[in-house]
C-alpha positions in Angstrom: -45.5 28.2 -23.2 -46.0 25.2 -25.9 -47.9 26.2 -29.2 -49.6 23.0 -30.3 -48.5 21.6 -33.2 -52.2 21.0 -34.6 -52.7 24.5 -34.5 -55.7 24.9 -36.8 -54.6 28.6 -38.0 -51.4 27.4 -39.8 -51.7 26.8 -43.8 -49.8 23.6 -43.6 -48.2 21.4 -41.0 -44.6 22.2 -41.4 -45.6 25.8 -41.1 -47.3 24.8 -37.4 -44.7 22.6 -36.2 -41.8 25.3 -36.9 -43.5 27.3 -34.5 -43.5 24.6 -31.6 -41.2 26.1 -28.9 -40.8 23.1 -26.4 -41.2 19.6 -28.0 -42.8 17.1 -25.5 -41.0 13.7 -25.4 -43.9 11.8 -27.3 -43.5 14.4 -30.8 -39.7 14.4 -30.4 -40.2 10.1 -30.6 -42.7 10.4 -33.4 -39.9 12.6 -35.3 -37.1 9.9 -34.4 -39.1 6.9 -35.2 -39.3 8.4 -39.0 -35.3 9.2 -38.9 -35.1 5.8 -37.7 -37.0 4.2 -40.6 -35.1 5.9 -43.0 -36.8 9.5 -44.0 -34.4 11.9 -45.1 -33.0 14.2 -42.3 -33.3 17.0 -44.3 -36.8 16.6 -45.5 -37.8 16.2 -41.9 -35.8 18.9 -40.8 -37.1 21.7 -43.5 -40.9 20.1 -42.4 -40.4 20.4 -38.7 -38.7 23.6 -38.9 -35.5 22.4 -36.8 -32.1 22.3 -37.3 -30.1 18.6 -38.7 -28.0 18.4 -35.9 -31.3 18.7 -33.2 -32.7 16.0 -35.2 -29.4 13.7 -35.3 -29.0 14.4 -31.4 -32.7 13.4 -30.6 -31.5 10.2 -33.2 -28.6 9.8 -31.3 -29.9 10.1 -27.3 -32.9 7.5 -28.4 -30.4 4.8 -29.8 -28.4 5.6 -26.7 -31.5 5.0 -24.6 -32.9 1.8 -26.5 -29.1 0.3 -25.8 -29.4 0.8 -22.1 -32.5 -0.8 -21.4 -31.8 -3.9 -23.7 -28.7 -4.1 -21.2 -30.6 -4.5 -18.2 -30.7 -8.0 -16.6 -33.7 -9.1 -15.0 -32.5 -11.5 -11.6 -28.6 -10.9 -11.9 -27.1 -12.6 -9.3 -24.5 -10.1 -9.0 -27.3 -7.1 -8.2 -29.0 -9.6 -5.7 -25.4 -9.9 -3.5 -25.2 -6.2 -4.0 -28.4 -5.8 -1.8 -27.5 -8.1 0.6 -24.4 -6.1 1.1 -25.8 -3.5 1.5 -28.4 -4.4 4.1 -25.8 -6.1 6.2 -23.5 -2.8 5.9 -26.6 -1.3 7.0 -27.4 -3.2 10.0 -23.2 -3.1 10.4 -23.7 0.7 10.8 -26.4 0.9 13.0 -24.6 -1.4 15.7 -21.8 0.8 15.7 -23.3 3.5 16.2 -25.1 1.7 19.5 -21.9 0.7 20.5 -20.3 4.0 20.5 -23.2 5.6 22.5 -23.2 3.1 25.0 -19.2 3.4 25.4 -19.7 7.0 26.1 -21.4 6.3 29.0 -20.3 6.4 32.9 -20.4 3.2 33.3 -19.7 1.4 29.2 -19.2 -2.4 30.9 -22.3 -2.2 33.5 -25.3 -4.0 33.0 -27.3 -3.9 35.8 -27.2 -4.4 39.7 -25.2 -7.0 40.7 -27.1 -10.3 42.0 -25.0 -11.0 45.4 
């Protein structure tokens, strides 16, 4: 169950967001942006209600997660060849497979009636 953290029957809003049980992804980034601009983490920590170190890894897992997607490359040539490979092992695959059943067969080398 998530308690909102606008609840209108708090006195203040430190008082309603320390009793927020699950943080959704959107008020844990609002929290980090103001870490990330230079708040004090233990100003925001005593008006959220949470724990430094919850703040610092929230802090820590966006940084993490901004670095990732700056690494991404956008038409690496490398990712394209990667594909290809892998529909070629694909089709690779599925002709052996063909090839096996039709070498279990009676008759592997036969392909039809003989024209003489």
């Amino acid at each position: 169950m998530e308690v909102d953290a606008e609840n209108p029957k708090c006195d203040t809003k430190a008082e309603s967001l320390s009793n927020v049980k699950r943080w959704s992804a959107k008020k844990k980034s609002k929290v980090v942006l103001r870490l990330i601009r230079g708040e004090s983490l233990d100003s925001i920590s005593r008006e959220v209600g949470l724990h430094t170190y919850i703040l610092e890894e929230w802090r820590q897992r966006a940084l993490e997660g901004i670095e990732s997607s700056l690494k991404i490359r956008e038409n690496d040539p490398l990712s394209d060849e990667l594909d290809k490979a892998m529909r070629r092992i694909g089709e690779l695959s599925m002709e052996n497979e063909l090839l096996k059943v039709r070498c279990r067969s009676k008759n592997p080398l036969r392909r039809g009636r003989s024209k003489r």
